[in-house]
C-alpha positions as CSV (number, residue, x, y, z in Angstrom):
1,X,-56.2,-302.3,-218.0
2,X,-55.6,-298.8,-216.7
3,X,-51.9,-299.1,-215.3
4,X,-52.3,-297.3,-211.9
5,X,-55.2,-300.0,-211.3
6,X,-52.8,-302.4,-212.6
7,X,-50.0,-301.4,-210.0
8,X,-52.7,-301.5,-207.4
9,X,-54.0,-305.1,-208.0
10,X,-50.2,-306.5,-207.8
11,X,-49.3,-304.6,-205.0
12,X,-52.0,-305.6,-203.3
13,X,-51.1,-309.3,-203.4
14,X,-47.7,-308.7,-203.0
15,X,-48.1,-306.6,-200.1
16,X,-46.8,-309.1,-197.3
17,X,-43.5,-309.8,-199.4
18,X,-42.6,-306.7,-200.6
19,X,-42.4,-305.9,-197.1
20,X,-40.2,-308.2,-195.9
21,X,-38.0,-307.9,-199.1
22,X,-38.2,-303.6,-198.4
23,X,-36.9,-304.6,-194.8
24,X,-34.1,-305.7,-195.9
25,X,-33.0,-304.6,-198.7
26,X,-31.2,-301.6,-196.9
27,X,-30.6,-301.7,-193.4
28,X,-29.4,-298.2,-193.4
29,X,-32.1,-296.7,-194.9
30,X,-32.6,-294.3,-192.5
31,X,-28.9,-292.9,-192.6
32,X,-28.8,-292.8,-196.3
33,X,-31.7,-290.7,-197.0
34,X,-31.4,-288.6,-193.8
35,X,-27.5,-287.9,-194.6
36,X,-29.1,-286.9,-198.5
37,X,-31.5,-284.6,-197.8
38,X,-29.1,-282.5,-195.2
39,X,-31.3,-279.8,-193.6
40,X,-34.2,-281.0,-195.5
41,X,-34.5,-283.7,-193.4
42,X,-35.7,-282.1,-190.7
43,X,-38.6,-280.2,-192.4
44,X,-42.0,-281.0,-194.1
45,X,-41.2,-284.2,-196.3
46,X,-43.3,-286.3,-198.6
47,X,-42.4,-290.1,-199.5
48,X,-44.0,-291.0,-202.9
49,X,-44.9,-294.1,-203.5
50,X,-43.8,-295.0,-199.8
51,X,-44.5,-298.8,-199.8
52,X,-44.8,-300.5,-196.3
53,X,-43.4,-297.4,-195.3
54,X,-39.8,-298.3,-194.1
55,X,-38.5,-295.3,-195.5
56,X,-41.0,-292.8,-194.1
57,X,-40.6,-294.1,-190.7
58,X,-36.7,-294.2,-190.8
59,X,-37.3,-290.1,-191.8
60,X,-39.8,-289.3,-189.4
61,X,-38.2,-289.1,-185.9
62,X,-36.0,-286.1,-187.4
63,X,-38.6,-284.7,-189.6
64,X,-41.3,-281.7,-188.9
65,X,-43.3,-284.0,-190.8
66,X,-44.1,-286.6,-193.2
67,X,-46.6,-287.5,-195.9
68,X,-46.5,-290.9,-196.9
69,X,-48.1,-291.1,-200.4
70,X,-49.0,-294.5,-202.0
71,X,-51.4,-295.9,-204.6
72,X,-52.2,-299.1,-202.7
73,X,-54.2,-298.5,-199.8
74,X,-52.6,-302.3,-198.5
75,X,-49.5,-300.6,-198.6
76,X,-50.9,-297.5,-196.5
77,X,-52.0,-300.0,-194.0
78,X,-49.0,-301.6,-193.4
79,X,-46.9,-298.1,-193.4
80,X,-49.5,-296.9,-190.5
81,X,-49.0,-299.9,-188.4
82,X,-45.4,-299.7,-189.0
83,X,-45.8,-296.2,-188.2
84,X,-48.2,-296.7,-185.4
85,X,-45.8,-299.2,-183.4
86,X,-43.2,-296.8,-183.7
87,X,-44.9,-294.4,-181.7
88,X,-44.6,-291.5,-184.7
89,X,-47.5,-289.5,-184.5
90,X,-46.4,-286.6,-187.2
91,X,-47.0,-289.0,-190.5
92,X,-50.0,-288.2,-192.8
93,X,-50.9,-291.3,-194.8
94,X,-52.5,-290.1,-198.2
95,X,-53.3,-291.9,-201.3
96,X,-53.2,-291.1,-204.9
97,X,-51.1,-290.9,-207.9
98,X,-47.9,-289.8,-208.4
99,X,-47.7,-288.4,-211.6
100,X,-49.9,-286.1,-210.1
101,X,-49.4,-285.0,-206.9
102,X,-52.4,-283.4,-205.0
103,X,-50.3,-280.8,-203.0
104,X,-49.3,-277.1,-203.7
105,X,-46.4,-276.0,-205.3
106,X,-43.4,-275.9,-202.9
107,X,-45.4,-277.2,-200.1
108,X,-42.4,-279.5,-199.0
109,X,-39.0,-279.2,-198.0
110,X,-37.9,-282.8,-199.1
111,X,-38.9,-285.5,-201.2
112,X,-37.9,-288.8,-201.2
113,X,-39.0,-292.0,-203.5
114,X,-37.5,-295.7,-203.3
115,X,-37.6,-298.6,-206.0
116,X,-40.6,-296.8,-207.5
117,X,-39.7,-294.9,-210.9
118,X,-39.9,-298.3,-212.7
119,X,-43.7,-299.2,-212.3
120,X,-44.4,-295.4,-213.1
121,X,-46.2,-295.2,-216.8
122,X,-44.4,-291.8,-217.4
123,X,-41.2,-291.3,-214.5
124,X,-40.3,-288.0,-216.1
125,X,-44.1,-286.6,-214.9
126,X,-43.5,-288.2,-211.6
127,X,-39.5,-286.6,-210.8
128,X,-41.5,-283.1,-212.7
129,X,-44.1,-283.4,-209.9
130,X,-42.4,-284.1,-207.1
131,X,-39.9,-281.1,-208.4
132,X,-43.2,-278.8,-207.7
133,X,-44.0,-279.9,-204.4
134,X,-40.7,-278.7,-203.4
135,X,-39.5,-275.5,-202.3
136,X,-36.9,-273.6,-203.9
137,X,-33.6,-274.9,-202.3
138,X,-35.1,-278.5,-201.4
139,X,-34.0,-281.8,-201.9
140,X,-35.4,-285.1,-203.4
141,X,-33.8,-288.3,-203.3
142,X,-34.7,-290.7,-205.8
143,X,-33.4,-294.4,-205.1
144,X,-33.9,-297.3,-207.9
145,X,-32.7,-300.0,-209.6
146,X,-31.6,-299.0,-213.0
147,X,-30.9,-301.4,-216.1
148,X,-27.4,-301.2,-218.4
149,X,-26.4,-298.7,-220.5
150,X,-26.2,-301.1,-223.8
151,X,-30.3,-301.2,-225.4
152,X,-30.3,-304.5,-225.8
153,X,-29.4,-305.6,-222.4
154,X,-31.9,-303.3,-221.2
155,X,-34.7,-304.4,-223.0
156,X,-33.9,-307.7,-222.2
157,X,-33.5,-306.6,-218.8
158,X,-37.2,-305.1,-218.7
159,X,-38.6,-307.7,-220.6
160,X,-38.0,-310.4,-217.4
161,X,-39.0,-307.9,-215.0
162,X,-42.1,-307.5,-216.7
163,X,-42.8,-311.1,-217.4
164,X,-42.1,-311.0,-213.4
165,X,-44.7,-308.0,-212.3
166,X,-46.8,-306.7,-215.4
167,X,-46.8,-303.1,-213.3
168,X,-42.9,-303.1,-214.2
169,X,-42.9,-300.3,-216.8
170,X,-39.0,-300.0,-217.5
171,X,-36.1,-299.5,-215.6
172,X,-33.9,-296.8,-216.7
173,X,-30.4,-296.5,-217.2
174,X,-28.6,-294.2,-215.2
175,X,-27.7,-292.0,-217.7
176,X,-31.8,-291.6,-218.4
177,X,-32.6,-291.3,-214.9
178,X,-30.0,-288.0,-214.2
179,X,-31.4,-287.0,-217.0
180,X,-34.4,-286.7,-215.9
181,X,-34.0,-285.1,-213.1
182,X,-32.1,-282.7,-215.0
183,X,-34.8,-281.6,-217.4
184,X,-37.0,-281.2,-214.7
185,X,-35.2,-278.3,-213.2
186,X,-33.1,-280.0,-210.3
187,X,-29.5,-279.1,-210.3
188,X,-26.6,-280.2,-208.2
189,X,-27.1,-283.9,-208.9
190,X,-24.9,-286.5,-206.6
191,X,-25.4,-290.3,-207.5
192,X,-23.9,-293.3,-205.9
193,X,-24.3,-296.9,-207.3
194,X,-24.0,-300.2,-205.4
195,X,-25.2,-303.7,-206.7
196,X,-27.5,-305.7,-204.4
197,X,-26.8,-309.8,-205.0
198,X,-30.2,-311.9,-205.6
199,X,-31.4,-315.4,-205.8
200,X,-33.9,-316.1,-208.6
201,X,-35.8,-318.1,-206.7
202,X,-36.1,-315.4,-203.9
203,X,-37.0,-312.7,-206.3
204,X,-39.7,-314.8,-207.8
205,X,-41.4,-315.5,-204.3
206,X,-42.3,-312.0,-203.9
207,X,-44.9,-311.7,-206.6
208,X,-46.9,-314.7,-204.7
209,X,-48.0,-316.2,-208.4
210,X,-46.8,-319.9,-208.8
211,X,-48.4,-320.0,-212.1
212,X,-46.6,-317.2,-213.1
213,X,-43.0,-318.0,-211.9
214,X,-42.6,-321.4,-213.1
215,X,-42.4,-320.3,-216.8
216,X,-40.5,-317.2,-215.7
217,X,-38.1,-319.9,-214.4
218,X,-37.8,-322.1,-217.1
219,X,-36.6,-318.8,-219.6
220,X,-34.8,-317.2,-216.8
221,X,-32.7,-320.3,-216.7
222,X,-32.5,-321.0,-220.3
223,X,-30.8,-317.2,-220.6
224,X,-28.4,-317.9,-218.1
225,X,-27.5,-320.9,-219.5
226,X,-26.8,-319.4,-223.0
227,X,-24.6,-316.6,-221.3
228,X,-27.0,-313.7,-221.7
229,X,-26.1,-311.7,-218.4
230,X,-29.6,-309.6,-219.3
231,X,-27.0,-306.7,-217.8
232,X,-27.4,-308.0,-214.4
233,X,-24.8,-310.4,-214.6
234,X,-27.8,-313.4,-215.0
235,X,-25.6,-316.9,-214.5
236,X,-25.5,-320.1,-212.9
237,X,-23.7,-320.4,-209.7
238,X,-23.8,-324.2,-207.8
239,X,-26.7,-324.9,-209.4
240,X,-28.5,-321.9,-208.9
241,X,-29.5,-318.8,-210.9
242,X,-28.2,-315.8,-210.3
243,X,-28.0,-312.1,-211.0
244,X,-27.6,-308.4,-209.2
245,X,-29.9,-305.5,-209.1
246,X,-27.6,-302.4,-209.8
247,X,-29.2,-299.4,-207.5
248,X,-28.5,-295.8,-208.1
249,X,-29.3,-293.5,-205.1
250,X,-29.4,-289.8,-206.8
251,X,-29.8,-286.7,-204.7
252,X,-30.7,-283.3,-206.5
253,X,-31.7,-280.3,-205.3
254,X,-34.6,-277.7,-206.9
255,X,-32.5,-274.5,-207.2
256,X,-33.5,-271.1,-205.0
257,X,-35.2,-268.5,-206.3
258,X,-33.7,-265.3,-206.8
């Protein structure tokens, strides 16, 4: 299956979910990227692969503008109602891919993506693209969970999240993911990491698939149970199986041109 269809077809059935989980999974949303982007904030801004849109409309009230870019047109819809009750009328709601962004080079002053990179089949084409879009002297934040450091945690890692959502690709380490960003041009990177708690059972609600979680379950459990923390400290705790998403919130900026 092609993997942007692929994204597409999960997204679509996990559109209700994934926006009450994108809710709340940072009440400060607005703060955080707004406080990242500096003066870029209050320019022309594009949020790839924007979801239900929480973080385009947290942008928008201090923004020239914003294009909210997504693959799944279910996702577009909610970020336009979300949009819509908000009374923001400078949001453009555009679908495609992003590993190949359908705008001119340096056509924005900031871009933005959240808990994205990891269903991309190729992240490095997707941070070189939205490195394009941007002027010289603009900002991107990129915001995503990232896996351990050690290979074998991180495959193991991966390995559950895709077992979970088959349009996981991989999450990277950190170390890959400033990396990235490096080698496509951006300079003056500044990363902050906090770990998000999570339930098992909540995490597996999202994808809407009972005949997919209860195996997922049963080999979730069985890990914890052994004492393989998968990196993301995956244990038992009264009963219950637990285990934390480490995020890493990376601002870079494209350099100006001389």
């Amino acid at each position: 299956m092609d993997h942007l269809k692929r994204i597409t077809d999960e997204f679509t059935r996990q559109a209700q979910t994934f926006e009450v989980w994108a809710e709340m999974v940072d009440a400060d949303v607005g703060v955080r990227f707004g406080t990242a982007l500096g003066k870029a904030a209050r320019g022309r801004l594009i949020d790839v692969a924007c979801g239900p849109g929480v973080v385009t409309a947290a942008l928008a009230p201090h923004a020239a503008s914003v294009v909210a870019f997504d693959a799944t047109d279910e996702m577009l819809q909610k970020a336009k109602t979300r949009c819509a009750k908000a009374g923001l009328s400078n949001v453009e709601f555009r679908n495609g891919d992003a590993e190949n962004l359908p705008f001119a080079d340096g056509a924005f002053d900031g871009a933005v993506t959240r808990a994205a990179l990891h269903h991309f089949a190729d992240p490095q084409r997707a941070i070189n693209e939205m490195f394009r879009v941007l002027r010289p002297g603009g900002a991107a934040v990129f915001a995503d969970v990232t896996s351990s450091e050690d290979a074998g945690e991180s495959q193991l890692h991966n390995a559950i999240e895709r077992l979970r959502d088959p349009s996981h690709v991989r999450m990277l380490p950190a170390s890959e993911l400033d990396g990235d960003a490096k080698r496509a041009g951006f300079r003056d990177l500044e990363a902050a990491t906090w770990d998000h708690n999570r339930e098992l059972e909540e995490w597996l609600a999202i994808v809407r698939d009972p005949d997919r979680v209860e195996p997922i379950r049963t080999v979730v459990r069985a890990l914890a149970e052994a004492g393989r923390s998968a990196g993301i400290g995956l244990s038992i705790k009264d009963g219950r199986v637990v285990f934390f998403h480490r995020w890493r919130f990376l601002k870079a900026v494209k350099p100006a041109a001389h």
